[in-house]
TORDO-982423 format. One record per residue: residue in three letters; y, z, x of N, C-alpha, C in turn. Coordinates in nm, 4 decimals. Layout:
residues N
<'ala' <Y Z X> <Y Z X> <Y Z X>>;
...
END
This chain:
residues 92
<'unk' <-1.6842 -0.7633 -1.7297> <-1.5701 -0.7368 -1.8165> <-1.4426 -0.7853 -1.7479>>;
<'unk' <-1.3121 -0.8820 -1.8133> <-1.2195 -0.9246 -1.7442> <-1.1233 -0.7342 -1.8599>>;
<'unk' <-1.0449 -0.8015 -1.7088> <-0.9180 -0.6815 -1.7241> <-0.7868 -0.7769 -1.7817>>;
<'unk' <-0.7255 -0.8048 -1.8297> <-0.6118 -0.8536 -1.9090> <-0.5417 -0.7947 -1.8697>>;
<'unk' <-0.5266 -0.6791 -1.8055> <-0.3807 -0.6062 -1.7898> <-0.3706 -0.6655 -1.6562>>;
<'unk' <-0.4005 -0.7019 -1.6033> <-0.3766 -0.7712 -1.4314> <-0.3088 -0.9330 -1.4400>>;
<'unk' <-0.3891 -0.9731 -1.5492> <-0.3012 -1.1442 -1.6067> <-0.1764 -1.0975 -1.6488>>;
<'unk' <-0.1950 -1.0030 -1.7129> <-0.0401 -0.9681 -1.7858> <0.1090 -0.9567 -1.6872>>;
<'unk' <0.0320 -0.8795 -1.5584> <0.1232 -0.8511 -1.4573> <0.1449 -0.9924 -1.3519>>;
<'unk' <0.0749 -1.0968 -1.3380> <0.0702 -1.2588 -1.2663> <0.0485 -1.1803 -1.1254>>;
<'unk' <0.1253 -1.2921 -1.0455> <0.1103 -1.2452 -0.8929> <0.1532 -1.1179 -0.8647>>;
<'unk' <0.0293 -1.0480 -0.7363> <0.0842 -0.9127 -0.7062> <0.3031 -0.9386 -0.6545>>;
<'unk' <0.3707 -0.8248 -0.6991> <0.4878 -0.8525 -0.7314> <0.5712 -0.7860 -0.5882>>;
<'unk' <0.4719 -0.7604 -0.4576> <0.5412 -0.6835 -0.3730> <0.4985 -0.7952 -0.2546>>;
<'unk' <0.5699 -0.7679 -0.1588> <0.5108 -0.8278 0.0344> <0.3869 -0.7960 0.0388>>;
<'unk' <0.3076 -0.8254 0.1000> <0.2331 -0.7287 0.1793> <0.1963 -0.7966 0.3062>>;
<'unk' <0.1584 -0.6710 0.3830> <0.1045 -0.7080 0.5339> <0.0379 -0.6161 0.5575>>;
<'unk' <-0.0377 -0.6659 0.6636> <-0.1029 -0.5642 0.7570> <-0.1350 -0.5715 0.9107>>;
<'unk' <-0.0754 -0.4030 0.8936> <-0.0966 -0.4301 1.0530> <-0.1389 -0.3697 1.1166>>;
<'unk' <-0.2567 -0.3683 1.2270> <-0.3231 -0.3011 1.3139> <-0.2601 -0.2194 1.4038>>;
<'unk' <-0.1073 -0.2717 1.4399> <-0.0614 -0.2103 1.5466> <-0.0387 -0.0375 1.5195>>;
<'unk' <0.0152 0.0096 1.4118> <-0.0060 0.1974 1.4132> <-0.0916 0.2137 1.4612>>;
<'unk' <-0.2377 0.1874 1.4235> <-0.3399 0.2148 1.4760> <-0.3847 0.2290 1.6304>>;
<'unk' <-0.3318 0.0563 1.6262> <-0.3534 0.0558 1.8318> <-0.2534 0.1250 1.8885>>;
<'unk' <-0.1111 0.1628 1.8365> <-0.1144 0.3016 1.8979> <-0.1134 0.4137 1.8947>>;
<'unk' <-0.1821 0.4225 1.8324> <-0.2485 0.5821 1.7496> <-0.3432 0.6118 1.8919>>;
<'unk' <-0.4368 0.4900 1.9132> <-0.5486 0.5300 2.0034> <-0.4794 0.4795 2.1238>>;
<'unk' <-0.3757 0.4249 2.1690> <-0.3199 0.4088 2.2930> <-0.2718 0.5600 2.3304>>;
<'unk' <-0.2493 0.6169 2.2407> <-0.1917 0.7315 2.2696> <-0.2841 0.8876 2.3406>>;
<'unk' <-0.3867 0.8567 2.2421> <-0.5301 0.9569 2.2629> <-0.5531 0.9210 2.3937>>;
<'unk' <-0.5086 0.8307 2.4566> <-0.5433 0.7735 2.6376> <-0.5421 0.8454 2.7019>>;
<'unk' <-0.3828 0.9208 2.6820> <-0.2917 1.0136 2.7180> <-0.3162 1.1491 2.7241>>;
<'unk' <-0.4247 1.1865 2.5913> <-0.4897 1.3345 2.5684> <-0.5366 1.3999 2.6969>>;
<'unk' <-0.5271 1.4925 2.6830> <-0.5945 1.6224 2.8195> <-0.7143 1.6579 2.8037>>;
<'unk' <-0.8017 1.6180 2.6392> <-0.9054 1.5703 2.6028> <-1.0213 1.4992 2.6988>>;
<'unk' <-1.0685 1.5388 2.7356> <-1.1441 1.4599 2.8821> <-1.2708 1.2655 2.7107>>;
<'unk' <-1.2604 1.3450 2.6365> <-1.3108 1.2587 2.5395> <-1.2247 1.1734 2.4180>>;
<'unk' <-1.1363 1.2453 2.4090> <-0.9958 1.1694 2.3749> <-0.9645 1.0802 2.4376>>;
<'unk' <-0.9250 1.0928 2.5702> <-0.8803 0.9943 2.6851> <-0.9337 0.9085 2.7100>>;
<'unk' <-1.0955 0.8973 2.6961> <-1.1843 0.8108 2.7331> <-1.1848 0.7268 2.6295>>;
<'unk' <-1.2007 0.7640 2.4831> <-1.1808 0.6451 2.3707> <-1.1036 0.6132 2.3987>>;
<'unk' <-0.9608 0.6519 2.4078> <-0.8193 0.6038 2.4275> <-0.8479 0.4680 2.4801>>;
<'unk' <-0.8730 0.5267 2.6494> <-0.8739 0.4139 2.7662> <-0.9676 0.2960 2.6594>>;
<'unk' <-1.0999 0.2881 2.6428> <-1.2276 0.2073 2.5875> <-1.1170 0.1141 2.4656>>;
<'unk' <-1.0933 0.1576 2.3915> <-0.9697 0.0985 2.2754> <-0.8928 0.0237 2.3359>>;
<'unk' <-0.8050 0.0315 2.4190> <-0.7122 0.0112 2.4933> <-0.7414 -0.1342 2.5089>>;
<'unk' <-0.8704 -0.0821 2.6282> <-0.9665 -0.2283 2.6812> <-0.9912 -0.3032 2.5862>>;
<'unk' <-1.0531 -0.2612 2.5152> <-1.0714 -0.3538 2.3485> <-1.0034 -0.4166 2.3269>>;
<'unk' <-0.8308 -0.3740 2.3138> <-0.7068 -0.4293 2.2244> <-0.6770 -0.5437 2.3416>>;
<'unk' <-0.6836 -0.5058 2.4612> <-0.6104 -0.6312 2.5744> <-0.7030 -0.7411 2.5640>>;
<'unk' <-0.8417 -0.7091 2.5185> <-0.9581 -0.8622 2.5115> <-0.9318 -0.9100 2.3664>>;
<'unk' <-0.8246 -0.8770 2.2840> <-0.8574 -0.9205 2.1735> <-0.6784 -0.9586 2.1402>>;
<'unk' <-0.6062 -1.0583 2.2290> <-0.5064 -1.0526 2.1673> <-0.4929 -1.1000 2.0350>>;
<'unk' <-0.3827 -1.0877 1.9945> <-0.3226 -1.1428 1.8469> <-0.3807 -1.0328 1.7289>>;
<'unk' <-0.4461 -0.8991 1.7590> <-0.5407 -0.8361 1.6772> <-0.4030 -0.7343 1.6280>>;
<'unk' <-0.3090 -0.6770 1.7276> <-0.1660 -0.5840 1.6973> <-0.0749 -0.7105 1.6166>>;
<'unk' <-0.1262 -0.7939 1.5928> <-0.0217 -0.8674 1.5228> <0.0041 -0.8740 1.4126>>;
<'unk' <0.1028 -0.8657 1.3237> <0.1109 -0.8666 1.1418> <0.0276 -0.9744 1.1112>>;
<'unk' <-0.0616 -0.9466 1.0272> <-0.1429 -1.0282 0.9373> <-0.2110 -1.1209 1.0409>>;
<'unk' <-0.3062 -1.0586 1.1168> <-0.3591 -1.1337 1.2307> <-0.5421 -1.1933 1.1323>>;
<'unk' <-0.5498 -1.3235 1.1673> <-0.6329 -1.4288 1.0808> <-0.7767 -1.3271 1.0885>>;
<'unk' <-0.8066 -1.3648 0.9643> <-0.9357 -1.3270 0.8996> <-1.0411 -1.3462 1.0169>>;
<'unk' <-1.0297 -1.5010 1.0853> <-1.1780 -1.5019 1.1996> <-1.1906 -1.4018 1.2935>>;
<'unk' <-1.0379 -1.3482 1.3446> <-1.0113 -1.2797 1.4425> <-1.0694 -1.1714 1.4306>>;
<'unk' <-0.9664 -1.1078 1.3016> <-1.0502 -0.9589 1.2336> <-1.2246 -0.9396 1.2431>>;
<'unk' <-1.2729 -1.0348 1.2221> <-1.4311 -1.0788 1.1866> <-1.4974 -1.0490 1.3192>>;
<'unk' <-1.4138 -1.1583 1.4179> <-1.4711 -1.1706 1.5420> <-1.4875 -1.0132 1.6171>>;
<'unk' <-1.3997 -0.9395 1.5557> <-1.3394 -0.8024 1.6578> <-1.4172 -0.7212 1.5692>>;
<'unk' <-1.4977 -0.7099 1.4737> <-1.5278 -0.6406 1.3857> <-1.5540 -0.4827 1.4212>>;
<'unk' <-1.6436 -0.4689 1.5112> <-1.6577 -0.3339 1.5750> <-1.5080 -0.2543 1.6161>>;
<'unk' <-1.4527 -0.3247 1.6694> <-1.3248 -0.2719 1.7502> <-1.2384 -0.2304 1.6044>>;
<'unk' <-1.2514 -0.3195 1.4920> <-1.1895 -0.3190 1.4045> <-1.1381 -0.1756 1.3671>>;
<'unk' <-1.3357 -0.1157 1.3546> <-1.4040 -0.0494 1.2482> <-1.3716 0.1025 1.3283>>;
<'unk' <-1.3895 0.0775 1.5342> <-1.3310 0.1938 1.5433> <-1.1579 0.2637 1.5109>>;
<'unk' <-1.0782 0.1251 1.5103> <-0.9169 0.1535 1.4762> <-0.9241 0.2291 1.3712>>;
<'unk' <-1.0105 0.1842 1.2706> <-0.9666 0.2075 1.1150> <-1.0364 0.3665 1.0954>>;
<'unk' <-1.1127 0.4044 1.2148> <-1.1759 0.5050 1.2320> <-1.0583 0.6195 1.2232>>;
<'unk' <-0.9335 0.6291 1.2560> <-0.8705 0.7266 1.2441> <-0.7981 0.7727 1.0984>>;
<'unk' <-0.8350 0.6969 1.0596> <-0.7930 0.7312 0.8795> <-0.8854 0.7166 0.7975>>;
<'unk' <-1.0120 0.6163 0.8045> <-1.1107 0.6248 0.7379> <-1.2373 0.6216 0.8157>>;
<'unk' <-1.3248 0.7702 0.7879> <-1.4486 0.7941 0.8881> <-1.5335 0.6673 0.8311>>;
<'unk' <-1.5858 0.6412 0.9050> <-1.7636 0.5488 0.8790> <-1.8038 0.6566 0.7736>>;
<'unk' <-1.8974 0.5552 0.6784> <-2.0023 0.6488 0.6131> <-2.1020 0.6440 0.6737>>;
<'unk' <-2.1818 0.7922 0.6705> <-2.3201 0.8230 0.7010> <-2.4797 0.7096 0.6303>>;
<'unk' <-2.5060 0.6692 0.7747> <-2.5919 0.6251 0.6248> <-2.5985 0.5110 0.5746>>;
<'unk' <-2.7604 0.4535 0.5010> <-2.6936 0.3501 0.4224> <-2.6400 0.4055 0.2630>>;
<'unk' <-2.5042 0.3613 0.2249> <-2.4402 0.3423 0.1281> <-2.4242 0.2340 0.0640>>;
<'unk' <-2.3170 0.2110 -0.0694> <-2.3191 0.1174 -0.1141> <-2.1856 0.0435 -0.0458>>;
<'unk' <-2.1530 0.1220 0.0880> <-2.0125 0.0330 0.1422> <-2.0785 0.0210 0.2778>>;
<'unk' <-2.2213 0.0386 0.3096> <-2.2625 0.0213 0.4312> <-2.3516 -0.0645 0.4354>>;
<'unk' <-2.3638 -0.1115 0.5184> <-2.5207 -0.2420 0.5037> <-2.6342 -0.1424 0.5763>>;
<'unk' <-2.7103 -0.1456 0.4923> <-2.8224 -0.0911 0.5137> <-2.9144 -0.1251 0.7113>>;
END
C-alpha cells in the first residue's frame, strides 16, 4: 500500500543528524562510576570509541557505523535495550 500523505508533504522539511557523541559520553562517564561494573563497561567503551575514530562524529559514514556494528549496538544500549531473542528486529 503507498501512503500519499508523505508525497503530499515532499522532502523531510527539518536538518537532521546524528550523533553518537551523547552516547560516547554517556558511557565515558559510567568509567567514572564507583560501580566496580559500571566502570569496567565505561573503561571497555572508551577503548572501543579511541579504535574507532570518526564514530563521535555528526553523521559519521554508513561503512563506519557497519564496520563498528557491535560497539554501535552497545552505545545505543543505553536508551534502547537489545531484544531477547529471535524477533522480528533480531536476526535469528
Amino acid at each position: 500500500m503507498h501512503d500519499k500523505g508523505l508525497d503530499a508533504i515532499g522532502a523531510f522539511p527539518f536538518r537532521t543528524e546524528l550523533s553518537l557523541g551523547p552516547l560516547i559520553d554517556f558511557w565515558t562517564r559510567a568509567g567514572d562510576e564507583e560501580s566496580a561494573i559500571c566502570a569496567a563497561m565505561g573503561r571497555l567503551v572508551r577503548e572501543q570509541v579511541q579504535a574507532a575514530p570518526g564514530l563521535g562524529d555528526p553523521n559519521p559514514d554508513a561503512a563506519l557505523l557497519e564496520r563498528h556494528g557491535d560497539l554501535v549496538d552497545v552505545l545505543m544500549s543505553a536508551e534502547f535495550p537489545p531484544p531477547c531473542g529471535s524477533t522480528p528486529t533480531a536476526p535469528p
